[in-house]
TIKELO-91844 format. One record per residue (C-alpha): residue in three letters; residue number from 1; x, y, z. Coordinates in Angstrom, 1 decimal, decimal comma. Last residue first. Layout:
N
<residu ALA	num NUM	u X	v Y	w Z>
...
This chain:
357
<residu UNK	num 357	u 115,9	v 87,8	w -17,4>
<residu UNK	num 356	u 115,9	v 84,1	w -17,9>
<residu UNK	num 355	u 112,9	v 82,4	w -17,1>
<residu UNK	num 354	u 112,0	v 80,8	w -13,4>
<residu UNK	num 353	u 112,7	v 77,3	w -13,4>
<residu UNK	num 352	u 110,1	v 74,7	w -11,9>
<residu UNK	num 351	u 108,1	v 74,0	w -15,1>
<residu UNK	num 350	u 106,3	v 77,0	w -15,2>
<residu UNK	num 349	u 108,7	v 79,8	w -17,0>
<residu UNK	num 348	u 107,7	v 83,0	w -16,5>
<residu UNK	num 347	u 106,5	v 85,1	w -18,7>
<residu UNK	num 346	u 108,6	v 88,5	w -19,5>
<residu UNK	num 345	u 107,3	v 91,9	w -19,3>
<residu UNK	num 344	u 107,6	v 91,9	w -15,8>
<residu UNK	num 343	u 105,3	v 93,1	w -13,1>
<residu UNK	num 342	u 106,9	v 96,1	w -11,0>
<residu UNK	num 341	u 107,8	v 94,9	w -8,1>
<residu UNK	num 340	u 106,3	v 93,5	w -4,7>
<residu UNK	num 339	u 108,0	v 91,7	w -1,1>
<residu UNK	num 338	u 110,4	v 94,1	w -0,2>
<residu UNK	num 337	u 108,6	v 96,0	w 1,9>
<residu UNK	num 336	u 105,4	v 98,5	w 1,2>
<residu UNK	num 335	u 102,9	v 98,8	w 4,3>
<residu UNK	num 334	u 99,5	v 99,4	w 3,1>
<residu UNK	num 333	u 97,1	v 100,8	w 5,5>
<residu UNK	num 332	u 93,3	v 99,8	w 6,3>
<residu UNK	num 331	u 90,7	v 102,4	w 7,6>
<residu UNK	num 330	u 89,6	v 101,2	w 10,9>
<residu UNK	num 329	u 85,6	v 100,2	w 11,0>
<residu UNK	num 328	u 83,6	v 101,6	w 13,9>
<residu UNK	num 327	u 79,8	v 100,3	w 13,6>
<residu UNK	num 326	u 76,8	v 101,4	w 15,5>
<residu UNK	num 325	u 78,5	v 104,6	w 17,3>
<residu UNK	num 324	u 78,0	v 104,6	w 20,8>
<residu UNK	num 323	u 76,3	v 106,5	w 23,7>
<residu UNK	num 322	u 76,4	v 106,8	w 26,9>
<residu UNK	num 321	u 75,3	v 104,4	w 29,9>
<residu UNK	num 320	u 77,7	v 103,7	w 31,8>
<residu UNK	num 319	u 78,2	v 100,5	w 30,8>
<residu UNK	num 318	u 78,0	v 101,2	w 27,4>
<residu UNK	num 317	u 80,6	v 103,8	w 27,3>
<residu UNK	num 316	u 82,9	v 100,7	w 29,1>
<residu UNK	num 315	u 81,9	v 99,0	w 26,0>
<residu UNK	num 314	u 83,2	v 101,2	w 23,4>
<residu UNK	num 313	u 86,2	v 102,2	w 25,4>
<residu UNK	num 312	u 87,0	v 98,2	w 25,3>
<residu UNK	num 311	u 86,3	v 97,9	w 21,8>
<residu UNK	num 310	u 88,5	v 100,6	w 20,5>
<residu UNK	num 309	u 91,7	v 98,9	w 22,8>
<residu UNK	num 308	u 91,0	v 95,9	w 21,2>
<residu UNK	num 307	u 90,9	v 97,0	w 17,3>
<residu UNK	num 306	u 93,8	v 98,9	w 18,4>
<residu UNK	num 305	u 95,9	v 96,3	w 19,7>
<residu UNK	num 304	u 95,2	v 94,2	w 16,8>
<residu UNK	num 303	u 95,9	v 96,3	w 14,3>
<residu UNK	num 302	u 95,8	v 93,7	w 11,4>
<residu UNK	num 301	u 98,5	v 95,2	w 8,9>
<residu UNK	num 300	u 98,5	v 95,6	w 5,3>
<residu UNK	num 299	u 100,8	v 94,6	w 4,0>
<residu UNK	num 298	u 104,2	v 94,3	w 1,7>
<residu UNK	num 297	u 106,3	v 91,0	w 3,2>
<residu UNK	num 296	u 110,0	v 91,4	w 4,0>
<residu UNK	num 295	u 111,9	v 89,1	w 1,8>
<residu UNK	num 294	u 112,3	v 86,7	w 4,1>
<residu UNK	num 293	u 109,1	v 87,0	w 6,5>
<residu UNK	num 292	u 109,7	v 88,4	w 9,9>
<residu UNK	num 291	u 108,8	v 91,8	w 9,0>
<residu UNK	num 290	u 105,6	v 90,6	w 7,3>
<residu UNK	num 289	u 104,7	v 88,5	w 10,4>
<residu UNK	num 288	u 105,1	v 90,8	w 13,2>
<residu UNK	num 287	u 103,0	v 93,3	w 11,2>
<residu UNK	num 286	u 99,7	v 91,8	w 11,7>
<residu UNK	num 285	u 98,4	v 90,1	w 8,6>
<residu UNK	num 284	u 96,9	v 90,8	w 4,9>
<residu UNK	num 283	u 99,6	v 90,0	w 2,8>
<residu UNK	num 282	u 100,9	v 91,2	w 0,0>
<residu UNK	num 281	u 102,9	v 89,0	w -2,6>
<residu UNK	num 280	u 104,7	v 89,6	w -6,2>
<residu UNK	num 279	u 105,5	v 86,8	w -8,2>
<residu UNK	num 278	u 108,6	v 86,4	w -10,8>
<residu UNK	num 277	u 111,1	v 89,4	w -9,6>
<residu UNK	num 276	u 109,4	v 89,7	w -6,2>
<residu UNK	num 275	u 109,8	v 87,3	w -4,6>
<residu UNK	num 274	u 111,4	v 84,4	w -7,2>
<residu UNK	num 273	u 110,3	v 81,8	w -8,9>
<residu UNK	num 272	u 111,4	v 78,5	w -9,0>
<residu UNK	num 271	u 108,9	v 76,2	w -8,1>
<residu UNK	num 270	u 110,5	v 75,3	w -4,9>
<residu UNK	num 269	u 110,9	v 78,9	w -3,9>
<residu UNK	num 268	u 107,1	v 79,5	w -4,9>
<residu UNK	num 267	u 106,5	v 76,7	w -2,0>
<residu UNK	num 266	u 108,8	v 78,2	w 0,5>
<residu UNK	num 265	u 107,1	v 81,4	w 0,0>
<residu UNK	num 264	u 103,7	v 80,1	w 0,7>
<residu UNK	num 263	u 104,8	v 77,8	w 3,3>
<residu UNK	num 262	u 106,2	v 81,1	w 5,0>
<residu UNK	num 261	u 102,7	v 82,7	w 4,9>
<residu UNK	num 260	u 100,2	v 80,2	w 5,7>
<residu UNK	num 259	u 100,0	v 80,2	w 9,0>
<residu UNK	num 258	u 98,8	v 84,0	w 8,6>
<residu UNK	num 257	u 96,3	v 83,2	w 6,5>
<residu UNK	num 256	u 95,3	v 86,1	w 4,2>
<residu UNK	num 255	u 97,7	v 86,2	w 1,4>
<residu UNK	num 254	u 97,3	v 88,0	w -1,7>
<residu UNK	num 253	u 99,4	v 86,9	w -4,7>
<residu UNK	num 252	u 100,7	v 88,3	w -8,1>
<residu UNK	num 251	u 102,2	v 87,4	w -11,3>
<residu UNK	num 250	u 99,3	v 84,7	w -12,4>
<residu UNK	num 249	u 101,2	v 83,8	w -15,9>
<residu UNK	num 248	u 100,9	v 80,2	w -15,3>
<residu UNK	num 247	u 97,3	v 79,9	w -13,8>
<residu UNK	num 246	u 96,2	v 76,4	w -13,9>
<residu UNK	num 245	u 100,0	v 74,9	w -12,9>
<residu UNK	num 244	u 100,6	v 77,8	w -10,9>
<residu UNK	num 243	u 97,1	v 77,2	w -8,3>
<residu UNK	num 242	u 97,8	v 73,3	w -8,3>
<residu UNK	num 241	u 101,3	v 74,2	w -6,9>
<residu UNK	num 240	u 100,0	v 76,9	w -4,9>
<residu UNK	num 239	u 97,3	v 74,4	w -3,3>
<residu UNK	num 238	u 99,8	v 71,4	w -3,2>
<residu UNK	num 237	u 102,6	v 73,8	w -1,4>
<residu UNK	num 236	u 100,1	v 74,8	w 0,7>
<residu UNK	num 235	u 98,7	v 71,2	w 1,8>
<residu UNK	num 234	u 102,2	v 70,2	w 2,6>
<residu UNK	num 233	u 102,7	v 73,0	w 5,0>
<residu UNK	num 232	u 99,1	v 72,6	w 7,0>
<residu UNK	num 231	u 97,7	v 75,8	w 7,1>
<residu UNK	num 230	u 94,9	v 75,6	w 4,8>
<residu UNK	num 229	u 94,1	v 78,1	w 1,9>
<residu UNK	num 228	u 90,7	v 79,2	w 0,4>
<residu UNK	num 227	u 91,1	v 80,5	w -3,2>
<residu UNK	num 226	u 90,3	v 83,2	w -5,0>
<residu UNK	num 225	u 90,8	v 84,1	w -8,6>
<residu UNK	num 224	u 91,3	v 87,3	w -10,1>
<residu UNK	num 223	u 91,9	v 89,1	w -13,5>
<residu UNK	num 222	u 92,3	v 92,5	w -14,2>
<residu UNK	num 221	u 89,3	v 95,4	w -15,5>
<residu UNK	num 220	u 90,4	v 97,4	w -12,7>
<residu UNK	num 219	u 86,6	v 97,7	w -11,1>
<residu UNK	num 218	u 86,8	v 94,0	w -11,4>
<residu UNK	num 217	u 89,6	v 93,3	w -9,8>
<residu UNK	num 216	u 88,6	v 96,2	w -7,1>
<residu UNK	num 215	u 85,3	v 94,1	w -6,6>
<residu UNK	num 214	u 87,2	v 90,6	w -6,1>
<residu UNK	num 213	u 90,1	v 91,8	w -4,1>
<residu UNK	num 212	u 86,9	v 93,9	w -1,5>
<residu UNK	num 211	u 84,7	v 89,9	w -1,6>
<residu UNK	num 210	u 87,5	v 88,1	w -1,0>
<residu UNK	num 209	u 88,4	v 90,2	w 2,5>
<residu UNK	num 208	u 85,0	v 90,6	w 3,4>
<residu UNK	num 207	u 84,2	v 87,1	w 3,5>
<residu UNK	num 206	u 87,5	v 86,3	w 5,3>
<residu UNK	num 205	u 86,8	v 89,2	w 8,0>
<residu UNK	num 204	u 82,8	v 87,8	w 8,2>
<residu UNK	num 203	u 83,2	v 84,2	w 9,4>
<residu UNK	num 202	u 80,6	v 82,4	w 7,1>
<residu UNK	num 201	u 81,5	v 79,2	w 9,0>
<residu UNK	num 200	u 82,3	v 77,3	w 6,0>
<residu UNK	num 199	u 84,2	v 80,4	w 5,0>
<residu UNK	num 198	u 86,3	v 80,0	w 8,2>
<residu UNK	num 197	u 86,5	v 75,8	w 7,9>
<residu UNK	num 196	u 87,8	v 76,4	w 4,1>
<residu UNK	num 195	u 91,2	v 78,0	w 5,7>
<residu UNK	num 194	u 91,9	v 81,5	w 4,9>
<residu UNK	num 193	u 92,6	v 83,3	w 2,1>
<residu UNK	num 192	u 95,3	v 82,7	w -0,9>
<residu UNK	num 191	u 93,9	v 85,8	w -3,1>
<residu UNK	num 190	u 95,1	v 85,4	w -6,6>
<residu UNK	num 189	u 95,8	v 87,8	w -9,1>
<residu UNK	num 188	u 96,4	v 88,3	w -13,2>
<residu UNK	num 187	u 97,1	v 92,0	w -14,3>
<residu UNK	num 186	u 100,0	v 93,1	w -12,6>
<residu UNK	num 185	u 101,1	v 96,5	w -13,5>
<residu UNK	num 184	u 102,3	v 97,8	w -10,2>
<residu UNK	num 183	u 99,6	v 100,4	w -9,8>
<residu UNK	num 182	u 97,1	v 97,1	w -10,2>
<residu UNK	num 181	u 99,1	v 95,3	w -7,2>
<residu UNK	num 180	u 98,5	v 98,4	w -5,0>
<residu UNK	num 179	u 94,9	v 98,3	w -6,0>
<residu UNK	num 178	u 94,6	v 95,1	w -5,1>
<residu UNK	num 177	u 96,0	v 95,4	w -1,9>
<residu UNK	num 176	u 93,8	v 98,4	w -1,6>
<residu UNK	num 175	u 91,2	v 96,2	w -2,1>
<residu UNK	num 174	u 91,1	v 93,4	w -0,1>
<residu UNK	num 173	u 91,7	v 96,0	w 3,0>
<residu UNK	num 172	u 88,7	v 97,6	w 2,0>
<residu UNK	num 171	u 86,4	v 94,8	w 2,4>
<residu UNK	num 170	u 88,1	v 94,2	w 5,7>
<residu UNK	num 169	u 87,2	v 97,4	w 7,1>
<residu UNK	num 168	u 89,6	v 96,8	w 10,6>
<residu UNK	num 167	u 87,2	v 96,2	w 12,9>
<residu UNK	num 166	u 84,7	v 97,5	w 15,6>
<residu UNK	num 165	u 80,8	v 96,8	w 16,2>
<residu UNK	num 164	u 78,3	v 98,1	w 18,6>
<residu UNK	num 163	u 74,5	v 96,2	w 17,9>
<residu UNK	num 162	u 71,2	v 98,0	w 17,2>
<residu UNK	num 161	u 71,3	v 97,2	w 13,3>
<residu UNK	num 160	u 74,7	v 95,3	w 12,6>
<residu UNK	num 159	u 73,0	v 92,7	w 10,0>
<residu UNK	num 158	u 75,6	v 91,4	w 8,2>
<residu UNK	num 157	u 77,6	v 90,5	w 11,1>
<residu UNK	num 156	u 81,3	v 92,5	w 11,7>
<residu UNK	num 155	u 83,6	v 91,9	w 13,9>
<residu UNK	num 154	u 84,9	v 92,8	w 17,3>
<residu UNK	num 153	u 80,9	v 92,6	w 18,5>
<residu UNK	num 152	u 80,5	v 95,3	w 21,6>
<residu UNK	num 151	u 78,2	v 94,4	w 24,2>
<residu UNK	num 150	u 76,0	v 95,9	w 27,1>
<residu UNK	num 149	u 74,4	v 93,5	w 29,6>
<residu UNK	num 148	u 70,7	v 92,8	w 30,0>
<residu UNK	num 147	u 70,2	v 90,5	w 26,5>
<residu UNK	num 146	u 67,9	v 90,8	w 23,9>
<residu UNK	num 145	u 70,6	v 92,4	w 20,9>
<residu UNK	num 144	u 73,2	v 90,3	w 22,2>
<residu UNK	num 143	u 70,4	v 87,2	w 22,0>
<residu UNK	num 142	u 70,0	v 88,3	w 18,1>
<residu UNK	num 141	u 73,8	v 87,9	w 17,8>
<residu UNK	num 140	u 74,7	v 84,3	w 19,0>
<residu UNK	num 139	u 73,6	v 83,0	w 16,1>
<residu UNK	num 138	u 76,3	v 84,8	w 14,0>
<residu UNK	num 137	u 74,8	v 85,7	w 10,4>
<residu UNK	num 136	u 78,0	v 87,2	w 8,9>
<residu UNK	num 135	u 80,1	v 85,5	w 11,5>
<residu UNK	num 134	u 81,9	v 86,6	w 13,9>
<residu UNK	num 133	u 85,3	v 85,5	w 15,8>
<residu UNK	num 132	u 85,3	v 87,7	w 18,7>
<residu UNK	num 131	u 82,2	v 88,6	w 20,9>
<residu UNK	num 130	u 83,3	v 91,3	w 24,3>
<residu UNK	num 129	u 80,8	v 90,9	w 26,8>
<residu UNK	num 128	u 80,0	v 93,4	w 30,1>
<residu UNK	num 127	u 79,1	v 94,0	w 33,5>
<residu UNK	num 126	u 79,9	v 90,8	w 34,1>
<residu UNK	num 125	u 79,5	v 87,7	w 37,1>
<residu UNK	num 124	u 76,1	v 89,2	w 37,7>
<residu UNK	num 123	u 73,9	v 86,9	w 36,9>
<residu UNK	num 122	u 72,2	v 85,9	w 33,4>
<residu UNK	num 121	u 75,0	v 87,5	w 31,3>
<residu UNK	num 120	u 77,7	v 84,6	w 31,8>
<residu UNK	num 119	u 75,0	v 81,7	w 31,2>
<residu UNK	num 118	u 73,0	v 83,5	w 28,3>
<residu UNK	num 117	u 76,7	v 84,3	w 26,4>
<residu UNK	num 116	u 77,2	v 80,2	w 26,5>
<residu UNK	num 115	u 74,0	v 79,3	w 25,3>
<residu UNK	num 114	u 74,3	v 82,0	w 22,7>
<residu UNK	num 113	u 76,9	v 79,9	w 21,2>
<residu UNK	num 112	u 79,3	v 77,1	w 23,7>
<residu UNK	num 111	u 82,2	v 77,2	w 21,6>
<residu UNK	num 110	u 84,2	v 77,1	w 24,9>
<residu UNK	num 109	u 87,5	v 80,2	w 24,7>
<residu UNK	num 108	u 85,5	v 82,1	w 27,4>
<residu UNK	num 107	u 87,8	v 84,5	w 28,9>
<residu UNK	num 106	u 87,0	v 86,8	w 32,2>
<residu UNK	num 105	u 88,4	v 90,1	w 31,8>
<residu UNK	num 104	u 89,6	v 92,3	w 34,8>
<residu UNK	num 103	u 87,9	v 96,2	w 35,2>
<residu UNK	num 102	u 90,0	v 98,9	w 36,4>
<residu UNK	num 101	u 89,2	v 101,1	w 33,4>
<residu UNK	num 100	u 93,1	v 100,8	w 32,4>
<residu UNK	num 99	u 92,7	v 97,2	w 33,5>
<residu UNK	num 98	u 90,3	v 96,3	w 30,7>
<residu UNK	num 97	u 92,9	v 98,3	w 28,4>
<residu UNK	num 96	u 95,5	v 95,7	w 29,0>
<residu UNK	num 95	u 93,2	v 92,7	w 28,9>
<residu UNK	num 94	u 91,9	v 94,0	w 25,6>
<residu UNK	num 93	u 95,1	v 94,1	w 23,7>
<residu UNK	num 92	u 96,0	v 91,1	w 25,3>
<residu UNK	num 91	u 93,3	v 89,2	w 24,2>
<residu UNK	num 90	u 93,5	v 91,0	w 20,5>
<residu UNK	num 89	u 97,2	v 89,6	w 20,1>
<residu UNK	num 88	u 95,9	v 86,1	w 21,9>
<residu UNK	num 87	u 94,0	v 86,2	w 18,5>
<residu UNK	num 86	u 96,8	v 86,3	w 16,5>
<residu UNK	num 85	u 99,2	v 83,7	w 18,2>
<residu UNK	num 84	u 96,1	v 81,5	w 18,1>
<residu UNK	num 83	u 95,0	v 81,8	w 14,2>
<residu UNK	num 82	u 91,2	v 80,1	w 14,5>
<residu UNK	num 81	u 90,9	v 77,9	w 11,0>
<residu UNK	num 80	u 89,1	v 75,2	w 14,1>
<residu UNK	num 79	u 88,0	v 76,6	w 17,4>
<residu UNK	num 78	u 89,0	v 78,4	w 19,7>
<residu UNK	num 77	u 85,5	v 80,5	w 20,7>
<residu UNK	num 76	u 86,8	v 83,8	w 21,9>
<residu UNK	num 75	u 84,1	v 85,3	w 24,2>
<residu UNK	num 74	u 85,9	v 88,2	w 26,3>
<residu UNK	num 73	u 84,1	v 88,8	w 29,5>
<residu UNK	num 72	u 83,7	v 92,4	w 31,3>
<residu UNK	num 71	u 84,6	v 92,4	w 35,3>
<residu UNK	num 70	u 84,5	v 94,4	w 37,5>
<residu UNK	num 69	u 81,5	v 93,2	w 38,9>
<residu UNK	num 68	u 79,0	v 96,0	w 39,0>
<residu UNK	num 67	u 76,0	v 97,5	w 41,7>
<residu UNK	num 66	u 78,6	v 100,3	w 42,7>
<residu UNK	num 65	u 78,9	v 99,7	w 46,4>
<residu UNK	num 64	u 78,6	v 95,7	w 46,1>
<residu UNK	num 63	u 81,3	v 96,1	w 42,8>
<residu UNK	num 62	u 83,4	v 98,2	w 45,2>
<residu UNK	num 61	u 83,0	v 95,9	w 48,4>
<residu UNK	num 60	u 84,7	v 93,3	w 46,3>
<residu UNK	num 59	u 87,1	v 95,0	w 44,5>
<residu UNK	num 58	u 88,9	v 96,1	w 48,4>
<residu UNK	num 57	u 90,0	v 99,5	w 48,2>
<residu UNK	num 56	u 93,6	v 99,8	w 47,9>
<residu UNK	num 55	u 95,1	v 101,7	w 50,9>
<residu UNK	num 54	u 99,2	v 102,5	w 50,2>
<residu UNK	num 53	u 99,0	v 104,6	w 53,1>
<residu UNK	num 52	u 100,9	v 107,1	w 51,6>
<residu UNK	num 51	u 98,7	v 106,9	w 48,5>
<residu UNK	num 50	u 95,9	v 107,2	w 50,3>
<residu UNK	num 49	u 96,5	v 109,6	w 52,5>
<residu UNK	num 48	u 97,4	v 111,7	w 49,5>
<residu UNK	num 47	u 94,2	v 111,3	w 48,3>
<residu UNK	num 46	u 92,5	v 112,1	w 51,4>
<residu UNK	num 45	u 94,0	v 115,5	w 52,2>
<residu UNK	num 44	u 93,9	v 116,0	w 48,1>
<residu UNK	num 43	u 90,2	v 115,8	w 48,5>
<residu UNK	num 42	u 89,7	v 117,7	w 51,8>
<residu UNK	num 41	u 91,6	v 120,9	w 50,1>
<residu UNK	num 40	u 89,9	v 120,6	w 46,7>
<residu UNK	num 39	u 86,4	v 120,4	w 48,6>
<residu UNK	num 38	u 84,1	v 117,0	w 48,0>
<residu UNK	num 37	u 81,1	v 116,9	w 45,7>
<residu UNK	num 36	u 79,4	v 113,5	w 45,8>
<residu UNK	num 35	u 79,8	v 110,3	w 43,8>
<residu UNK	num 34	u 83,4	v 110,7	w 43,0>
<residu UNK	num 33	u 83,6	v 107,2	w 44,0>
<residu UNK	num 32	u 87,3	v 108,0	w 46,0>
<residu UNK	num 31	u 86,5	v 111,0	w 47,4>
<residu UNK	num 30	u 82,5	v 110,5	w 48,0>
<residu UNK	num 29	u 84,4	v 106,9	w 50,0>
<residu UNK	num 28	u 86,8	v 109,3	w 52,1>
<residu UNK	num 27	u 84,3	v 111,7	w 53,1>
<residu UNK	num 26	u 82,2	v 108,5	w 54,2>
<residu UNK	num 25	u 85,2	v 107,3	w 56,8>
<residu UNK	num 24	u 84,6	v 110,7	w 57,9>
<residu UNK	num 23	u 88,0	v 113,3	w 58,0>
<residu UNK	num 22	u 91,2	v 113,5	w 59,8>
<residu UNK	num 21	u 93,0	v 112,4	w 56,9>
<residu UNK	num 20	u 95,1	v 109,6	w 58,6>
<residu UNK	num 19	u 91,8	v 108,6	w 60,3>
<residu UNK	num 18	u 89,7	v 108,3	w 56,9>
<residu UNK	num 17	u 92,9	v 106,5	w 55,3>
<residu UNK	num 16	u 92,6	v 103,9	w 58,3>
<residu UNK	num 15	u 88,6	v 103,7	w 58,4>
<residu UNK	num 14	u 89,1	v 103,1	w 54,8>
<residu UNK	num 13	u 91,5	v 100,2	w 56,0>
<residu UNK	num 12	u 95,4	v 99,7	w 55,4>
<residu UNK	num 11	u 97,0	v 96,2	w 55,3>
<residu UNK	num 10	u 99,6	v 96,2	w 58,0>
<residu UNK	num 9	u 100,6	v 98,6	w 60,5>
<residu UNK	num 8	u 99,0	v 101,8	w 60,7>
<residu UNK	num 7	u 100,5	v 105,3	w 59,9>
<residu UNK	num 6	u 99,0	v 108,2	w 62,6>
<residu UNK	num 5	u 99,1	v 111,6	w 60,8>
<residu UNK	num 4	u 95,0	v 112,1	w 62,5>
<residu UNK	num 3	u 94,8	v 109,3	w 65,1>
<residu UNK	num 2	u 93,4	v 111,8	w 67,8>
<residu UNK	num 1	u 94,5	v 111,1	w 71,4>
């Protein structure tokens, strides 16, 4: 008696889909590889045994079949300046879009440097690395450039020649919040960036940032200092404390520390001037934080989803073999709140009381 129609009990088999469909257990794996040309009629027969069946093929024996793992690895060192609630933002950006190619995502959050990438790519646990937190002459990047397994950089190093990299253009970012500022008639600026640990390490987002406030100052003609900022509370309120008390008519700030952004408002608070009526503030974070802030923060938004989606198409292209562009950079955005005004005519008091308007 033929088994064609029949439904088995318990987990489903190819031989069990191949049955069901009345065709060759290796009809059913051309249909479901795509490897081999298979008739509309025969390949809906088997697809819709499939999905009546509920058959999913086992990973294992499709990673044999197809020579890969499955798998692409996500190298996110966690390390000291690192924002956590930020970066899990890019994880699960690239998690989610990992499983859209049907491909998992093994994390490696040890600060382990190309010895680390060398022990992942070496066998055949990946098909694939993903690099986050780079710096502008990463170590681990001339070993990317030697190694078996494609890889896309989120980030950018100075040297990008015969890598794949995707950001947000940084540089640009620093300057259309400058720019924004500029429109607004402030003419003395400070950028609060990140902690000293990630310019220590030469990490290339905070480098870029400073580098696109302090070109646009310049190109402006307006006044600009820069700053690295921590994120412990107490040492923000000394550092825009210290930061008032040399600059007293600075009427505008640029943040780029996430942690940093409610001490920062508390801290002007304390002093006694007011968002946005004394100092006006941008921010360069993802928009969870501006909206949260009180006042609502002007940005420009870290598109973390984005970035990680990007770099997952980019290195599933690799993987197969096609080609990719050597650097993607998203254009930056400005997102006006509540949280910038004109600049006033009037100076600000700095002894803790804002002036009378």
């Amino acid at each position: 008696m033929s088994g064609r129609g029949r439904v088995p009990s318990g987990q489903p088999t190819i031989s069990d889909v191949a049955r069901h469909a009345g065709v060759a257990v290796s009809t059913v794996s051309y249909v479901l590889s795509g490897k081999r040309a298979i008739s509309e009629v025969t390949r809906n027969r088997v697809l819709a045994s499939v999905r009546l069946l509920g058959y999913h093929p086992n990973a294992g024996a499709r990673a044999l079949a197809s020579r890969r793992a499955n798998v692409i690895a996500l190298v996110l060192p966690l390390r000291s300046g690192i924002q956590v609630p930020v970066v899990m933002q890019f994880a699960t950006a690239v998690v989610t879009s990992a499983r859209r190619h049907d491909h998992d995502v093994l994390l490696l959050t040890s600060d382990e440097g190309p010895q680390g990438l060398h022990r992942i790519a070496a066998g055949a646990l990946v098909d694939g690395v993903l690099v986050m937190d780079v710096e502008l002459h990463d170590v681990r990047v001339p070993l990317l450039r030697e190694l078996g397994r494609p890889s896309v950089l989120i980030g950018l190093p100075a040297d990008t020649d015969a890598l794949t990299c995707v950001d947000l253009d940084f540089h640009r970012a620093g300057q259309v919040c400058v720019d924004h500022l500029v429109s607004l008639g402030h003419r003395r600026i400070a950028l609060l960036g990140a902690p000293s640990a990630v310019y220590d390490r030469g990490t290339g987002f905070a480098h870029r940032t400073r580098a696109g406030v302090v070109e646009a100052a310049a190109r402006h003609g307006v006044e600009a200092v820069t700053l690295p900022c921590e994120e412990n509370a107490a040492e923000v309120h000394a550092r825009v404390v210290e930061l008032f008390a040399r600059q007293p008519e600075l009427s505008a700030l640029v943040v780029q520390n996430e942690a940093a952004v409610g001490p920062v408002q508390a801290a002007l608070a304390a002093l006694g001037r007011r968002v946005p009526d004394d100092v006006s503030v941008v921010a360069v974070c993802p928009d969870q934080f501006a909206e949260h802030a009180n006042p609502r923060l002007t940005s420009v938004p870290v598109p973390a989803e984005e970035i990680g989606r990007q770099a997952v198409s980019l290195l599933m292209r690799k993987v197969h073999g096609e080609p990719t562009p050597q650097v993607t950079l998203l254009e930056p955005r400005l997102t006006v709140r509540d949280s910038t005004a004109a600049a006033s005519t009037v100076p600000a008091v700095h002894d803790g009381r804002a002036a009378a308007r």
